[in-house]
Each structure stands twice: as structure tokens, then as C-alpha cells.
C-alpha positions as a Markdown table, in Angstrom:
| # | Residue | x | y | z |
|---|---|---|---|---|
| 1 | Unk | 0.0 | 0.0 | 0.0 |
| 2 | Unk | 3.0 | 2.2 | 0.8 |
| 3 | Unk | 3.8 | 1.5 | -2.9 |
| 4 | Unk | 0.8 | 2.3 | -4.1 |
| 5 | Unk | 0.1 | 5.5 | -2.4 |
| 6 | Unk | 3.8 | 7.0 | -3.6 |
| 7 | Unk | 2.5 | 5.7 | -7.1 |
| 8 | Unk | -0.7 | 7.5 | -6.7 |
| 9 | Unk | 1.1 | 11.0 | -5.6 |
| 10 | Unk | 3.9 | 10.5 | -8.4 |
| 11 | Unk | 0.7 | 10.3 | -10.9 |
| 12 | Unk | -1.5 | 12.1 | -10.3 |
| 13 | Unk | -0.1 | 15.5 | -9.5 |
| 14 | Unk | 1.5 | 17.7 | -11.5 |
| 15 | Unk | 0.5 | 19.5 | -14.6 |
| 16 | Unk | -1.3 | 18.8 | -18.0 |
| 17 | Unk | -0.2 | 18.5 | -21.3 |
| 18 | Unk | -0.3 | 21.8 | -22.1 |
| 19 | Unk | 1.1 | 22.8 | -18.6 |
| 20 | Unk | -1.7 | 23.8 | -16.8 |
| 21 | Unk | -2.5 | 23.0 | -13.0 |
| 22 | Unk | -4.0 | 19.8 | -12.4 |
| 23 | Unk | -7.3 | 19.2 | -10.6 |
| 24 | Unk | -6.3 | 15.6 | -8.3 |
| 25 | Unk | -10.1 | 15.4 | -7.7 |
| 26 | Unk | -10.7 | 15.0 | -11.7 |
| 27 | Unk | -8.3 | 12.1 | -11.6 |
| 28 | Unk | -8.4 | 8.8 | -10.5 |
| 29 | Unk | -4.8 | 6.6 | -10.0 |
| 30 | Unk | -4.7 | 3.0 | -11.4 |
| 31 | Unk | -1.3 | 1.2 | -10.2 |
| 32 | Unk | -1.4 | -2.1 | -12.0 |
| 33 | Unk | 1.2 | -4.7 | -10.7 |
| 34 | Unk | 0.8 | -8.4 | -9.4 |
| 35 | Unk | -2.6 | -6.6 | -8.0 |
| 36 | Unk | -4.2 | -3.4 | -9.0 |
| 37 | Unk | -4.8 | -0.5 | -6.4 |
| 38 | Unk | -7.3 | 2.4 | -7.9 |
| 39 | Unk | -7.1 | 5.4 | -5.8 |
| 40 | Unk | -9.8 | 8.5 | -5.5 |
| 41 | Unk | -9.5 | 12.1 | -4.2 |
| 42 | Unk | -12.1 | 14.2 | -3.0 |
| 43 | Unk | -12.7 | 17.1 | -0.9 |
| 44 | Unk | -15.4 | 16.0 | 1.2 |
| 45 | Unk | -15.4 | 12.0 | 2.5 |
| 46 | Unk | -17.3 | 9.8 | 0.4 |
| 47 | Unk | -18.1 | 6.5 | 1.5 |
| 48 | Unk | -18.5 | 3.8 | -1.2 |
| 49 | Unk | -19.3 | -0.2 | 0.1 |
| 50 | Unk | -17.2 | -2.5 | -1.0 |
| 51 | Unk | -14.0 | 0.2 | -1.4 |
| 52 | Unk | -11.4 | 1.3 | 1.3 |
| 53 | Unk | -11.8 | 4.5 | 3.2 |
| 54 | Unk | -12.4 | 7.5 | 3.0 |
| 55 | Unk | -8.9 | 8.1 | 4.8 |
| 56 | Unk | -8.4 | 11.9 | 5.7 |
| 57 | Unk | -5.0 | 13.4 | 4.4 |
| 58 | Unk | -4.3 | 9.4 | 3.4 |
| 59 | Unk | -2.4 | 10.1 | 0.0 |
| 60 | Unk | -2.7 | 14.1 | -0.7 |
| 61 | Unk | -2.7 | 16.2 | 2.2 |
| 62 | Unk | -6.3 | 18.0 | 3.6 |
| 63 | Unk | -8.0 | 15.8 | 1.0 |
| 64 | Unk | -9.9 | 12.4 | 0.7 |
| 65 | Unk | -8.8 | 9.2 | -0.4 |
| 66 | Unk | -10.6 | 6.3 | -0.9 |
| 67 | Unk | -9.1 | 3.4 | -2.6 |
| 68 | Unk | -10.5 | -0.1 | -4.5 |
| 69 | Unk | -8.3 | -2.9 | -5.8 |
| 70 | Unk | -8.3 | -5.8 | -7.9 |
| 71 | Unk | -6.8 | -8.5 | -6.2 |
| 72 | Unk | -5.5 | -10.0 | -9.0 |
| 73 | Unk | -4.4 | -8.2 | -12.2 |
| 74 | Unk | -0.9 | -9.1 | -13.0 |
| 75 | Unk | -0.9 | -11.9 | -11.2 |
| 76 | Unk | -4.7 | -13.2 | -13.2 |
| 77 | Unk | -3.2 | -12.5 | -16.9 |
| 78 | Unk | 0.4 | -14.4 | -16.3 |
| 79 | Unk | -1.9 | -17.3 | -15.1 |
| 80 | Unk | -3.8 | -17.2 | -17.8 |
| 81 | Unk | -1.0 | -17.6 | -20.0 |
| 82 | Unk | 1.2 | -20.1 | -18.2 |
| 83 | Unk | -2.1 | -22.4 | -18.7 |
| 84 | Unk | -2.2 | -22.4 | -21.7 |
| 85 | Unk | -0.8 | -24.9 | -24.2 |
| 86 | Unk | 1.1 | -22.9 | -26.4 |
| 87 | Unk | 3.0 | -21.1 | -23.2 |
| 88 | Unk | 6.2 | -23.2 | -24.2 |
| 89 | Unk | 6.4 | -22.1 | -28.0 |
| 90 | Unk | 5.1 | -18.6 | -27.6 |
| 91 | Unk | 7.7 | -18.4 | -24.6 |
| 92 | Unk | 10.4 | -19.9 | -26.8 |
| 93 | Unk | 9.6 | -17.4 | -29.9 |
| 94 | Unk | 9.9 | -14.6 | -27.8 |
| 95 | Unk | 13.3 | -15.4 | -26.4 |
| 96 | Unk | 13.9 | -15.8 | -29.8 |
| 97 | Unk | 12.9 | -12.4 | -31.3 |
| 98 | Unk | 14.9 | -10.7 | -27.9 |
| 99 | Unk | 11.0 | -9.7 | -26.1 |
| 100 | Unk | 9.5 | -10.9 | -23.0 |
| 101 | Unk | 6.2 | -12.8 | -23.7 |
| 102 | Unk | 4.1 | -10.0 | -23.3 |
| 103 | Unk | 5.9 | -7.9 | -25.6 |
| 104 | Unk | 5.5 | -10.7 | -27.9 |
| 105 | Unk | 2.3 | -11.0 | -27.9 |
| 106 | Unk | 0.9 | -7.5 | -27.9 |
| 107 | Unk | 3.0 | -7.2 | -31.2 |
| 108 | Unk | 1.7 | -9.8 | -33.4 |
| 109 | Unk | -1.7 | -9.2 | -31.7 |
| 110 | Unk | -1.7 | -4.9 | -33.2 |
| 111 | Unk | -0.6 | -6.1 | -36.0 |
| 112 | Unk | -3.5 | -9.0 | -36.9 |
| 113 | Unk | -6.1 | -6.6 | -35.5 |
| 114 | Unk | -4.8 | -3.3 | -37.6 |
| 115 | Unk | -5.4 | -1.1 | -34.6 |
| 116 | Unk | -4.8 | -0.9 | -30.5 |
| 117 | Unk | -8.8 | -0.1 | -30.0 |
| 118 | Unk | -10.1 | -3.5 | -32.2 |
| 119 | Unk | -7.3 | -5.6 | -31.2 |
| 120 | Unk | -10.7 | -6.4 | -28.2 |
| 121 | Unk | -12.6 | -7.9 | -30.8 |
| 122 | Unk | -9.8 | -10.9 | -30.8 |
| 123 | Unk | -11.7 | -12.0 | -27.6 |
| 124 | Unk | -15.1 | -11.8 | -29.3 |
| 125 | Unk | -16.1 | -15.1 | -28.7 |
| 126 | Unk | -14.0 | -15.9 | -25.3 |
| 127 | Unk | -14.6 | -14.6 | -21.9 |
| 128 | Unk | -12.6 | -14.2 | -19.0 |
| 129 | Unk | -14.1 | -13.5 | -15.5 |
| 130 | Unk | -10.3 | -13.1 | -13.9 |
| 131 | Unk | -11.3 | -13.6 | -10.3 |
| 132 | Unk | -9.1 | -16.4 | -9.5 |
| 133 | Unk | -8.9 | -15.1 | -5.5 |
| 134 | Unk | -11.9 | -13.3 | -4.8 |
| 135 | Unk | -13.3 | -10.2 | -5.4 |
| 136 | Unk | -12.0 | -7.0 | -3.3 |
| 137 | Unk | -13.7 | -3.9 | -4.5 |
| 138 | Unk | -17.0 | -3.5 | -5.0 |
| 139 | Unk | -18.1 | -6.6 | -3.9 |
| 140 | Unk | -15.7 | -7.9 | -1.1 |
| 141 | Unk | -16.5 | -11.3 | -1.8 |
| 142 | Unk | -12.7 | -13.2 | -1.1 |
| 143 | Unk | -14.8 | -16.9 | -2.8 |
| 144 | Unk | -15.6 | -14.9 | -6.0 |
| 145 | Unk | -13.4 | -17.7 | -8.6 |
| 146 | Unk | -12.7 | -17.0 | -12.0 |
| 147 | Unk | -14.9 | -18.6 | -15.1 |
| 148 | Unk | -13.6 | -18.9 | -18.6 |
| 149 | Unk | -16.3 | -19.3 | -21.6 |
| 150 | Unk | -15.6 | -19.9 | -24.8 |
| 151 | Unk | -12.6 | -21.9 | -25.0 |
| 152 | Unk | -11.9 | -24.3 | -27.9 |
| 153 | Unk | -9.1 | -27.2 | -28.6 |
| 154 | Unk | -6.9 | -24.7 | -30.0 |
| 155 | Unk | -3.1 | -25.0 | -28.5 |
| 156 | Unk | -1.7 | -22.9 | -31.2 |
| 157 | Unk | 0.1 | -19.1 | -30.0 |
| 158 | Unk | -3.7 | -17.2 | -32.0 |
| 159 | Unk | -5.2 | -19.0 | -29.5 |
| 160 | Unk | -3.1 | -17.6 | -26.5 |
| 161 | Unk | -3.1 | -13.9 | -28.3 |
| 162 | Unk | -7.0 | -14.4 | -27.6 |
| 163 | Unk | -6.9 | -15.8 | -24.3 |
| 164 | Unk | -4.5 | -12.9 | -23.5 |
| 165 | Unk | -7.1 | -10.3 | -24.9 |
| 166 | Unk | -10.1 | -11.7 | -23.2 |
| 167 | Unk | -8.2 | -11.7 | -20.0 |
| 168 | Unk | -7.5 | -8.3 | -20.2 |
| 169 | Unk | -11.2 | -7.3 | -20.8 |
| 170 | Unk | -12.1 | -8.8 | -17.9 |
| 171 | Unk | -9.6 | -7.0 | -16.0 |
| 172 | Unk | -11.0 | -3.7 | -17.4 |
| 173 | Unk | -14.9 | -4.7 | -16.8 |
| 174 | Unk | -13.9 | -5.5 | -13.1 |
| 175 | Unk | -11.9 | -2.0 | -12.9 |
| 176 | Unk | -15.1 | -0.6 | -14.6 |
| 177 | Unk | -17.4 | -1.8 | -12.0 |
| 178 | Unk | -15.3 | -0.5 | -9.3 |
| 179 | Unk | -15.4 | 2.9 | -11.5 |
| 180 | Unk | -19.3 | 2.9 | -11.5 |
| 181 | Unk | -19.4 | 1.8 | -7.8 |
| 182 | Unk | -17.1 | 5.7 | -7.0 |
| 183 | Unk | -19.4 | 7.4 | -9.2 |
| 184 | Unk | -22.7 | 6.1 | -7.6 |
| 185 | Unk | -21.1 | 7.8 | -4.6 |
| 186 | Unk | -20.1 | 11.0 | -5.5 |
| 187 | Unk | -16.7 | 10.5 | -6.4 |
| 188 | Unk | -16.0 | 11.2 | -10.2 |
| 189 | Unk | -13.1 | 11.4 | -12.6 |
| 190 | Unk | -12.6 | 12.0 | -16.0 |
| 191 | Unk | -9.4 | 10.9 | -16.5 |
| 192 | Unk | -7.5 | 8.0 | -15.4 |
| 193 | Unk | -3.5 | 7.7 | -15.2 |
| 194 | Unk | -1.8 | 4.4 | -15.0 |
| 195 | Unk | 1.2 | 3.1 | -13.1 |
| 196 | Unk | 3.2 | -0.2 | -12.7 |
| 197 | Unk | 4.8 | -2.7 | -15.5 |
| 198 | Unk | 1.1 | -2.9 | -17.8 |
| 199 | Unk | 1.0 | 0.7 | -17.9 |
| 200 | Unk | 3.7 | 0.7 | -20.4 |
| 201 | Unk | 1.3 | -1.5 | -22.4 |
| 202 | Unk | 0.1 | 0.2 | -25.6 |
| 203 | Unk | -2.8 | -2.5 | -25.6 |
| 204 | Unk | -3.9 | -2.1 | -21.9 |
| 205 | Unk | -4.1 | 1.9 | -21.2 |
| 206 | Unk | -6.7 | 1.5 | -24.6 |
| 207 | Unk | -8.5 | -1.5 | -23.5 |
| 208 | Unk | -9.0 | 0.1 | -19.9 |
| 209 | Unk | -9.7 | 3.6 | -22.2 |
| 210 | Unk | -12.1 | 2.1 | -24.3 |
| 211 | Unk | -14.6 | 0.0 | -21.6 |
| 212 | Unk | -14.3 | 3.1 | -18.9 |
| 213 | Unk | -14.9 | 6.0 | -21.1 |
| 214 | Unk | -12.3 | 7.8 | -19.3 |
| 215 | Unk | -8.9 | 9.1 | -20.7 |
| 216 | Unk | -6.4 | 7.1 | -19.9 |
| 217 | Unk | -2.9 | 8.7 | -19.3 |
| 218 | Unk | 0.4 | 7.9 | -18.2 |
| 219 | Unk | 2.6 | 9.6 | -16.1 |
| 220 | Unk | 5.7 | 11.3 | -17.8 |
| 221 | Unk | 7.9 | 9.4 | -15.8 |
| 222 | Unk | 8.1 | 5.9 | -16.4 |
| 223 | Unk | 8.2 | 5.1 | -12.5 |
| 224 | Unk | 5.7 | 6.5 | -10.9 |
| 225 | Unk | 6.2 | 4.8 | -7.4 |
| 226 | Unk | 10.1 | 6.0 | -7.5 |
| 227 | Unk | 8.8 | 9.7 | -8.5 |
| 228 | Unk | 6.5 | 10.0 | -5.7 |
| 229 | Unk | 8.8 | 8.2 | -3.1 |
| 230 | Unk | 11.6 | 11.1 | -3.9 |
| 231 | Unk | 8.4 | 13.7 | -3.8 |
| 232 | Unk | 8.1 | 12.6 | -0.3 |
| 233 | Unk | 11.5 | 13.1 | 0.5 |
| 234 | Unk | 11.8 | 15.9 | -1.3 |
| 235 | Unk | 9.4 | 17.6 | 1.1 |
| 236 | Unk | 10.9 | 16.4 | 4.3 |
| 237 | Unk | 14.0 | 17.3 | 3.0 |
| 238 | Unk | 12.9 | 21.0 | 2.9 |
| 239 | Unk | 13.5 | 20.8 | -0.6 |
| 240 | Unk | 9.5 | 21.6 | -1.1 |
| 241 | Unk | 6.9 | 23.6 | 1.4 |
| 242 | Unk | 4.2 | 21.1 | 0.8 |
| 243 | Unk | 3.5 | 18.1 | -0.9 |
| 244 | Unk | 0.9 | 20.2 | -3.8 |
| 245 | Unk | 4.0 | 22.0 | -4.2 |
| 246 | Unk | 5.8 | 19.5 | -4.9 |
| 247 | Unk | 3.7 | 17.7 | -7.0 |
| 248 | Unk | 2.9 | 20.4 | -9.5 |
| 249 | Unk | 6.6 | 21.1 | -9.9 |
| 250 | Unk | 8.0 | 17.0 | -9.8 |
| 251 | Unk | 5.4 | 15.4 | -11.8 |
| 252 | Unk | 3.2 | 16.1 | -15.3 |
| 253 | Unk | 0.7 | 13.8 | -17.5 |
| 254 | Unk | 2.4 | 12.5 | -20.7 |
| 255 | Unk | 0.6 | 10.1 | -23.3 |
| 256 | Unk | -2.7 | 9.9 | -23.7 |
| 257 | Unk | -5.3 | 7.3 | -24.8 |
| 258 | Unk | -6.8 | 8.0 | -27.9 |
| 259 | Unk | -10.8 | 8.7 | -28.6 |
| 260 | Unk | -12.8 | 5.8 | -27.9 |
| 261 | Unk | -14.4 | 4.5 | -31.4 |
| 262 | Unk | -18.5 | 4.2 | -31.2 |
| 263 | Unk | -18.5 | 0.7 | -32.3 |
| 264 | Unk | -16.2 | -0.2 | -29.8 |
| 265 | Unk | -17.5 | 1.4 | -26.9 |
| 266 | Unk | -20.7 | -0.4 | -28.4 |
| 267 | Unk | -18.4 | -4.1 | -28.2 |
| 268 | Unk | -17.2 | -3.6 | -24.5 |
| 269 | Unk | -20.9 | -2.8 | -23.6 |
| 270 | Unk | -22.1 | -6.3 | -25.2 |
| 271 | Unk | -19.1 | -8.0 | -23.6 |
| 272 | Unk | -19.7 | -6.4 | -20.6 |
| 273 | Unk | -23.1 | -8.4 | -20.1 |
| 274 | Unk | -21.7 | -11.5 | -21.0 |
| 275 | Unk | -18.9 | -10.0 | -18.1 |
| 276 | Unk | -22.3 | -10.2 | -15.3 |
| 277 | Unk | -23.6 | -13.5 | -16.7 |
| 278 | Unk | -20.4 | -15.1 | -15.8 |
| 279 | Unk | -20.3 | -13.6 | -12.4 |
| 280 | Unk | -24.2 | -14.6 | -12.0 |
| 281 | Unk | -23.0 | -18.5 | -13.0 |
| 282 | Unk | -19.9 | -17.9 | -10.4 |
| 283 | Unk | -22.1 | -16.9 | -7.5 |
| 284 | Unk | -25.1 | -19.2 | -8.6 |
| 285 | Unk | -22.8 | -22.6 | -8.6 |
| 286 | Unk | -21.3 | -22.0 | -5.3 |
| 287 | Unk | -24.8 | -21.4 | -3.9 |
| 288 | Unk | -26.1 | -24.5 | -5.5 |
| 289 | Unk | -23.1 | -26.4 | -4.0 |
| 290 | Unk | -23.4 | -24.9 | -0.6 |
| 291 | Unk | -27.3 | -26.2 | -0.5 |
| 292 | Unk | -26.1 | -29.6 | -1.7 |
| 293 | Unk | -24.2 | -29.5 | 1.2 |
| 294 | Unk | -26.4 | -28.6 | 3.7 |
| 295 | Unk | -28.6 | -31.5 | 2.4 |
């Protein structure tokens, strides 16, 4: 959490593109790693179920943070791929070319889809509910388990590329819901900046853009966590008055998502309710099991 909160500082301060002040209450902080931490400001405390806080002065001072999380991210999508059959080639390919696997992947998978934004409709047909350890924000439910539909007998590395793809969705619709779940309590955003290893991810930041209708940004530094940790000092140090201060001087937004196409926003929504059915089956086959139990 430490981690997360020096992330949060190191991204969301600091000014705009076109070097204006930034409003932290206009931007919500998504720290993707092995989990995923998404952080809100406000100025008054806003209590949303399922999501931590509100804690007073907990990440900028004299404001209000509360925070959700994905207890998997990361952690859900290298699963995902270490399960599958064609881990082993696509793994040896990669080595091959000089790129990690994800890399890899995200390369051949722009290239067959033409674009970032419709690389999505890969995963068309397969759906990934990525809840392999529970469910942390909104729900709280730690037996949430993930469910998979759609999958064939391919082994080849397509077949991974769309397994990867649907994976991510499903990490976007969970980070959507969480999204909706601030909203329905007062705490809005319009725009979204990423930290940790996926942020880098062409293919993620346009995924996550494209299913929350928010702009998705990155910081301009490339390690946001490492940026906000010498903020920190940097105030202690004297170096800075405050921690605003230092934030609008340390820190700006770089790249931006772009637009999100109609028909697209139109495919995330129709994937989306395939997203609920799959959490309906999830909840419904543990209660029928439970009841079996009983009896």
C-alpha cells in the first residue's frame, strides 16, 4: 500500500499537457502490478461499500482518499498464459525475437487486428471472469473464482493472443465496475492515469480507455512509485513547502489514450453483459453447491 500510495502521488499531480495546473479530484490513479490499487481524491469523505476508506490526508494532504483494488491483475493474466498450451512455443519465440512474452504478444496481436482499440474484438467469442482469488472492490467477496467461456481445442500461439485479450477485458470490466461503484457515490473522474509494469502496455491503457470512457494517461515518468517516493523526500527534505507544491513542480501527465471508437464502446458494452452473466454462473454454482451440502 506504501507503494501504491507514492505511485498515486507521483501520478497524479502535477501539470497537464499543455502545462496547466491539475485538478487531483478530476483524476483517479490506477497502479497495475501483481494486484491493482485504484485510488480517488475528494474534498469531502465519500463512502463507497465494497472500497477502502475514505482516509483523511491518506495520500494528498487536507483531502480524501478512498481506494479499490483488484486482487489479481498481474498476477490473473500471467496465469492465464502459463495455462495455456502454447505457453512453451510462444515463450520460446519470444526469447527468440529478444522480447518478454508479453511484448510478444501485444506485437503480433496490433498487427493482426490493424489497430490498438479493435485488437478487443480478438476475444469476441471468449470470456474471462479473472477472479481467481476473490473479489476485493465493490463486492468484497474473497470466494468470487474466476470462469472462462468460450474456450476451444486450439493450442496454437492465436489461441493464446486471444486468451490474453479476453483476460485483459475482464480486468477492465472488473476495474469498470469498481469505476461505477465511486461514481454512484459522488466520487467522479474524467481521466485516469496508470502506473506499474502494464502501464507501459500500448494495448492495456486503450482496452481500460475504451470500456471506462475515461482518458487514460500515463505519467511522464516511467516510474511512478520512484517519482512519488523522492516527492516525499523531497518535502521532508525541505526541498518543497508542501506536498501540492511539490507535485505540480516534480510530476506532469504524458501520453494519452486515444478517442474511444462508437462501435467499440458499443463491443465492450455487449461484452460487458456477458462480463455479469459469468459472475451470475460464479455466485449461482457456489450457492447451488453450498445447499447440496447442507442437504
Amino acid at each position: 500500500l506504501i507503494d501504491a500510495h507514492a505511485g498515486g502521488i507521483g501520478a497524479i499531480g502535477g501539470r497537464d499537457g499543455a502545462g496547466g495546473a491539475s485538478d487531483v479530484c478530476d483524476r483517479l490513479a490506477y497502479i497495475m502490478g501483481t494486484s491493482a490499487c485504484i485510488m480517488a481524491t475528494t474534498r469531502e469523505p465519500c463512502f463507497v461499500p465494497g472500497v477502502w476508506g475514505p482516509y483523511y490526508s491518506g495520500m494528498v494532504p487536507d483531502f480524501w482518499l478512498n481506494e479499490g483494488g483488484q486482487s489479481a491483475a498481474g498476477a490473473a493474466i500471467d496465469h492465464l498464459l502459463k495455462s495455456h498450451p502454447g505457453h512453451a512455443e510462444a515463450s520460446a519465440a519470444a526469447r527468440s525475437d529478444g522480447l518478454d512474452l508479453i511484448d510478444f504478444l501485444e506485437r503480433r496481436i496490433i498487427a493482426r487486428a490493424g489497430s490498438v482499440s479493435r485488437a478487443a474484438l480478438l476475444a469476441r467469442d471468449l470470456h474471462v471472469l479473472p477472479e481467481f482469488i476473490g473479489n476485493r472492490s465493490p463486492y468484497a467477496d474473497p470466494d468470487t473464482r474466476a470462469v472462462i467461456t468460450g474456450l476451444d481445442l486450439d493450442t496454437d500461439i492465436a489461441s493464446m493472443e486471444r486468451l490474453f485479450v479476453a483476460g485483459l477485458c475482464g480486468l477492465a470490466y472488473g476495474l469498470t465496475e469498481v469505476i461505477e461503484a465511486f461514481a454512484a457515490h459522488g466520487v467522479r473522474s474524467s481521466i485516469m492515469i496508470m502506473g506499474g509494469g502494464a502501464s507501459r502496455s500500448p494495448l492495456v491503457r486503450q482496452i481500460m480507455a475504451d470500456t471506462t470512457g475515461l482518458t487514460v494517461a500515463l505519467p511522464q515518468t516511467r516510474e511512478p512509485v520512484l517519482l512519488g517516493a523522492a516527492m516525499l523526500g523531497a518535502v521532508a527534505g525541505g526541498a518543497y513547502a508542501s506536498i501540492g507544491e511539490t507535485m505540480a513542480k516534480m510530476s506532469a501527465l504524458g501520453r494519452k489514450s486515444e478517442p474511444t471508437a462508437t462501435d467499440m464502446a458499443a463491443f465492450h458494452t455487449r461484452k460487458r453483459e456477458v462480463y455479469k452473466l459469468l459472475r451470475e454462473v460464479d455466485r449461482g454454482s457456489r450457492a447451488a453447491m453450498r445447499d447440496l451440502a447442507r442437504g
